[in-house]
Structure formats: C-alpha cells, structure tokens
C-alpha positions as semicolon CSV with decimal commas, in nm:
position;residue;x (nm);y (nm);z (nm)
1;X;-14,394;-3,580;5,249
2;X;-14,368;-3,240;5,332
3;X;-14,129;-3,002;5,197
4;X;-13,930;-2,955;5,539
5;X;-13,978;-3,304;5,662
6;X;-13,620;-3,254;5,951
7;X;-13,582;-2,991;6,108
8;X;-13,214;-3,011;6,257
9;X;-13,004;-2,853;6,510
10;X;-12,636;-2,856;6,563
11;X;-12,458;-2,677;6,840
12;X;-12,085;-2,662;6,976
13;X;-11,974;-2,594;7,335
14;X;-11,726;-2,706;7,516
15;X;-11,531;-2,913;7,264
16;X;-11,879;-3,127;7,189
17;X;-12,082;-3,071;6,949
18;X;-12,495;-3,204;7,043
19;X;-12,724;-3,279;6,730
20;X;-13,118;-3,287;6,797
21;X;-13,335;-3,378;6,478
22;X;-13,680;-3,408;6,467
23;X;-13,828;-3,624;6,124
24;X;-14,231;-3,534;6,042
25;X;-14,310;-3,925;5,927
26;X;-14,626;-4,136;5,995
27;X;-14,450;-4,432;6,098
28;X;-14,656;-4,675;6,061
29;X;-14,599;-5,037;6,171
30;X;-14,875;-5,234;5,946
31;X;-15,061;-5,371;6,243
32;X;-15,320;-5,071;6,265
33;X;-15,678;-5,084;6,067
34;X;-15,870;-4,752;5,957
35;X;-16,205;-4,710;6,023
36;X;-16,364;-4,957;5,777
37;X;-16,131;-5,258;5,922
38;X;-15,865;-5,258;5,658
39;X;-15,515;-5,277;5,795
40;X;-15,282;-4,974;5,743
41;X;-14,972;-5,066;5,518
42;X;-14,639;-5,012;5,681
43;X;-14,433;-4,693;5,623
44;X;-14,213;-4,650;5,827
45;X;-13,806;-4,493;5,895
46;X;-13,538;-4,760;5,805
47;X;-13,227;-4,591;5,792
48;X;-13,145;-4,200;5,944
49;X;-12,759;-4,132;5,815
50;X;-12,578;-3,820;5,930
51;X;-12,222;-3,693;5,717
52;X;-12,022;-3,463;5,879
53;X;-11,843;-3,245;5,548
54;X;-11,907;-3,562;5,347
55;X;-11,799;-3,845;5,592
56;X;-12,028;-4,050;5,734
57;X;-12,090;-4,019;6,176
58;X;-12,397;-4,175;6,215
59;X;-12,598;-4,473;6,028
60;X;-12,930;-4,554;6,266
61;X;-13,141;-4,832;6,140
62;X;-13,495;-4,793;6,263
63;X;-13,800;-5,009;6,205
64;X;-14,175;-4,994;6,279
65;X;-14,177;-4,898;6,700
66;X;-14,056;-4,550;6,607
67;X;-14,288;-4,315;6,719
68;X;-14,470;-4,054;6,453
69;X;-14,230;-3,743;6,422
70;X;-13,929;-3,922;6,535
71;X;-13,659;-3,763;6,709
72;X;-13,313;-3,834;6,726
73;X;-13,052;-3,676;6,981
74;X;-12,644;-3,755;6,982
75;X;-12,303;-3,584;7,047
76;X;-11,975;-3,624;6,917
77;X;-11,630;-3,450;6,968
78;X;-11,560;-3,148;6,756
79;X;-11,725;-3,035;6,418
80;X;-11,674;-2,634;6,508
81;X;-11,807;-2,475;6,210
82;X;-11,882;-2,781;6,009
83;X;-12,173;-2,863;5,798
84;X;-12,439;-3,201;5,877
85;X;-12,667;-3,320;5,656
86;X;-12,942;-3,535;5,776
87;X;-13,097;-3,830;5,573
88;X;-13,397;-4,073;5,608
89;X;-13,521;-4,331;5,391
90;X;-13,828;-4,520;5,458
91;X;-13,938;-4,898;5,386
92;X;-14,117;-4,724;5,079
93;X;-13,804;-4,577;4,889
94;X;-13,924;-4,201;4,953
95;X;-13,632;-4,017;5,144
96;X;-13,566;-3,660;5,257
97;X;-13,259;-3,454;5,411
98;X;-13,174;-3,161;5,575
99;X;-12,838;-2,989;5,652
100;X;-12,720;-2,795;5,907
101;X;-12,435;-2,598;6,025
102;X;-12,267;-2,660;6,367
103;X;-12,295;-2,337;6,567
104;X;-12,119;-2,260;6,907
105;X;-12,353;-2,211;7,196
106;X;-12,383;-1,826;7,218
107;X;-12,421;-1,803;7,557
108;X;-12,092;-1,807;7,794
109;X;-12,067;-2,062;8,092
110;X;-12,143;-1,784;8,394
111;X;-12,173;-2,021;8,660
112;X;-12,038;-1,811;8,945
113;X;-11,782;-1,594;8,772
114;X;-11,760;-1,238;8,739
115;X;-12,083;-1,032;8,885
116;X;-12,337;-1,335;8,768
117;X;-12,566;-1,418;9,077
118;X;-12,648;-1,751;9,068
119;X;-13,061;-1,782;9,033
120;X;-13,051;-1,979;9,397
121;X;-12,888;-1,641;9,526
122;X;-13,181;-1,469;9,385
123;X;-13,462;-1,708;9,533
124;X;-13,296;-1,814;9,836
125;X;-13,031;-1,561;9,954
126;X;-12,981;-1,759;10,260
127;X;-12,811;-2,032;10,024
128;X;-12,509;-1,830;9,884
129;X;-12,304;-1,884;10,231
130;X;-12,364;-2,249;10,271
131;X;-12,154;-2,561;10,161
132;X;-12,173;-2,842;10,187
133;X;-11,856;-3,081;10,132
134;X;-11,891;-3,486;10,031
135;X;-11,599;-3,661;10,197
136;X;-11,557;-3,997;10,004
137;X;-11,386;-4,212;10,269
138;X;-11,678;-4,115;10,479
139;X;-11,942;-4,167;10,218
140;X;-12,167;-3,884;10,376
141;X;-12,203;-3,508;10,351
142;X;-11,972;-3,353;10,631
C-alpha cells in the first residue's frame, strides 16, 4: 500500500463533531479477470475502526461491494480537541491507520447577523424584503 493510504478529516461545530475519511485500496471482489482471463483474487476492506483518545466509536465491517478508494463519512457528539485514529484491515492481513485531531470549524455561523449580506441579497436584491411564512394548520405557504 501506499505510505498515506487515509487521509482523514475531523471537524467540530456546533457541539458535533463530522469525520470524512477517504482509504486508497483496490477493493477487489474476486469476480473480475485481467486481460489473459485469469480471475483477480479478492482484496478487499473488512473492518474500518475509529478510537476516539483510545476508546473505540466506530467498528464498520465492509466486504467486497466497496468501491476503490472508499470513503467513509459520520458524526458524533463532542470530541473538541480530541485525537482519532483511523484503522483498516483487509481480507489479506495488510492494515494501515491514520490519526487526526478534531478541529473546530474556523469559520463563524454569519447567517444574517451583524453587517453579513446574505449571497441572495447580493444576486437578487429584490429577495431581502420578502417572507414567506408556512402556517402548519393550513399546510400551505401564507
């Protein structure tokens, strides 16, 4: 495998933290033949574990329909300023991890607060003074 076979991302905001992981893998099922006829052996992702500071979060057990380069998305609460570390281990034996720090989202939530124009404004300035208001017992914009 290659030296940096995951490349992982962890990011807080908002109390939740979002991991995205992508795993460089050939993933094969055992089905395909190269070009002289002869069937492909299997290798393939069976198990993707994630620790949080040691503990176990996440335990994913994959077989052969995993696409090449798999990726792998989930959230949980917390883990400000924790570490991850990311682990694979194929139907061969070989394995690989990566770790990676949780980081807040640097960017503030400006959704209309302070002097941040909303990119509608900008595009359609005609939009900033209309509302629309959803009135359940009605079940139909008012």
């Amino acid at each position: 495998m290659a030296k940096k076979s995951i490349r992982a991302r962890a990011k807080f905001k908002d109390g939740v933290t979002t991991v995205r992981a992508l795993m460089s893998h050939p993933m094969e099922t055992g089905n395909r033949k190269d070009k002289s006829g002869k069937k492909i052996p299997a290798n393939f992702i069976q198990e993707v574990t994630c620790d949080l500071d040691g503990e176990n979060l996440v335990t994913a057990m994959w077989g052969g329909g995993v696409a090449k380069s798999a990726y792998i998305s989930f959230m949980f609460n917390g883990g400000q300023g924790a570490k991850l570390k990311l682990t694979w281990v194929d139907n061969k034996g070989k394995s690989a991890s990566a770790e990676a720090a949780v980081k807040a989202d640097p960017s503030p939530d400006q959704s209309m607060t302070g002097d941040a124009l909303p990119v509608i404004g900008l595009l359609y300035p005609h939009l900033l003074n209309h509302t629309t208001v959803y009135d359940e017992t009605q079940a139909r914009c008012a």
